[in-house]
C-alpha positions in Angstrom: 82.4 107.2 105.2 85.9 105.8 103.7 85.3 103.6 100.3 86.9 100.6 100.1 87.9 98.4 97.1 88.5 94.9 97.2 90.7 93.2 94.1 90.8 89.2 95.0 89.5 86.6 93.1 88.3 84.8 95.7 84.5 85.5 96.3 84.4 84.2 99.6 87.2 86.4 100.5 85.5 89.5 98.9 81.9 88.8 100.5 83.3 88.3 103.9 85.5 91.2 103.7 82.8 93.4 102.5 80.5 91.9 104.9 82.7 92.8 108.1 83.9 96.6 106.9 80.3 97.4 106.0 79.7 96.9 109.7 82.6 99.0 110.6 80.9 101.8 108.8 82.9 101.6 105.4 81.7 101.8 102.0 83.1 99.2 99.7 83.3 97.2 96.2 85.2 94.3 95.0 86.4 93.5 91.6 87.7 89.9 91.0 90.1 90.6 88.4 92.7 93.7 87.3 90.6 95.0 84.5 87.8 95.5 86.8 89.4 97.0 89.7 91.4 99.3 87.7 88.3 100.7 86.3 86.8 101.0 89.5 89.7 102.7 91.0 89.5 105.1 87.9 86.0 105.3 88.5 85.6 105.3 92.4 88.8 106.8 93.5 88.3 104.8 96.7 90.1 105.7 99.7 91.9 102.3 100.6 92.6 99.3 97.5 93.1 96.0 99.5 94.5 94.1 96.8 95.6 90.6 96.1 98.3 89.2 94.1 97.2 86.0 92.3 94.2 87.1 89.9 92.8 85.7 86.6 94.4 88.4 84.6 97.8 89.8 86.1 99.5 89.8 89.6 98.4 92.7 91.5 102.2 93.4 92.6 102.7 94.9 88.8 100.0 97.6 89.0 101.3 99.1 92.9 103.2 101.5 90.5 100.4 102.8 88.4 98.0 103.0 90.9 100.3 105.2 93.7 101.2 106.9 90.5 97.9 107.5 89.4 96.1 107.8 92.9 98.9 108.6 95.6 96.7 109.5 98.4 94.6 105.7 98.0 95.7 103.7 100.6 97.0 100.4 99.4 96.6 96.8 101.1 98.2 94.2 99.4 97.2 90.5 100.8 98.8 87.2 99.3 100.2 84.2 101.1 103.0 84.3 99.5 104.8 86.1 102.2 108.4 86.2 99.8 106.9 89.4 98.2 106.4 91.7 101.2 109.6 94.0 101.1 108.7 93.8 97.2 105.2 95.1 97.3 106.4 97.9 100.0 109.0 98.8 98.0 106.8 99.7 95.0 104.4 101.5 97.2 102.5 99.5 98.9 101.3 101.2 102.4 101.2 98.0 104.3 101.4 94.1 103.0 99.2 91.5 104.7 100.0 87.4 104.9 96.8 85.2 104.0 95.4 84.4 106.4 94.3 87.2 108.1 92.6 88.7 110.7 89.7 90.9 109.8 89.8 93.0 112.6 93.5 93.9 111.5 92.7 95.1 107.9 90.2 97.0 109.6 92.7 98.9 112.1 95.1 99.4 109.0 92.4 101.4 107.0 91.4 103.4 110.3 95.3 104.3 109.8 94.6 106.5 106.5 
């Protein structure tokens, strides 16, 4: 079973998200801020990070680096509606970027990918 984490300050967005992978047979976590999600990574090693930009303590676009560095077999998801930092986030390793809002069914056919 692939592990999932989940870095978005938006609960809704975290409970949904878990809600609809569980039933696709994946395990997964959320964090709502950097601090957290980095210690779960560290912790968890999980298979796939989706990961948003905009959180309480940091943007998620300055820890890409660390966390392909760190983990470079952990699929990474970055999600934001700010669409201007796409060729950004893929350019610091980023596997795929996704524009809010989003399908469900097509972050689920992107971690099927890994």
């Amino acid at each position: 079973m692939k592990k999932v984490l989940i870095i978005d300050d938006e609960l809704d967005i975290c409970m949904l998200l878990k809600a609809y992978l569980q039933k696709n047979d994946f395990s997964v976590n959320y964090a709502v801020n950097l601090k957290e999600g980095m210690l779960a990574i560290k912790n968890n090693t999980p298979d796939t990070v989706i990961l948003d930009n905009n959180l309480p303590d940091g943007l998620g676009i300055n820890t890409i680096d660390s966390i392909k560095t760190d983990f470079p077999e952990t699929q990474l998801i970055m999600i934001s509606a700010m669409t201007s930092l796409q060729s950004k986030a893929l350019k610091k390793g980023a596997d795929f970027f996704v524009p809010k809002p989003f399908k469900l069914s097509h972050i689920s056919q992107l971690i099927h990918q890994n």
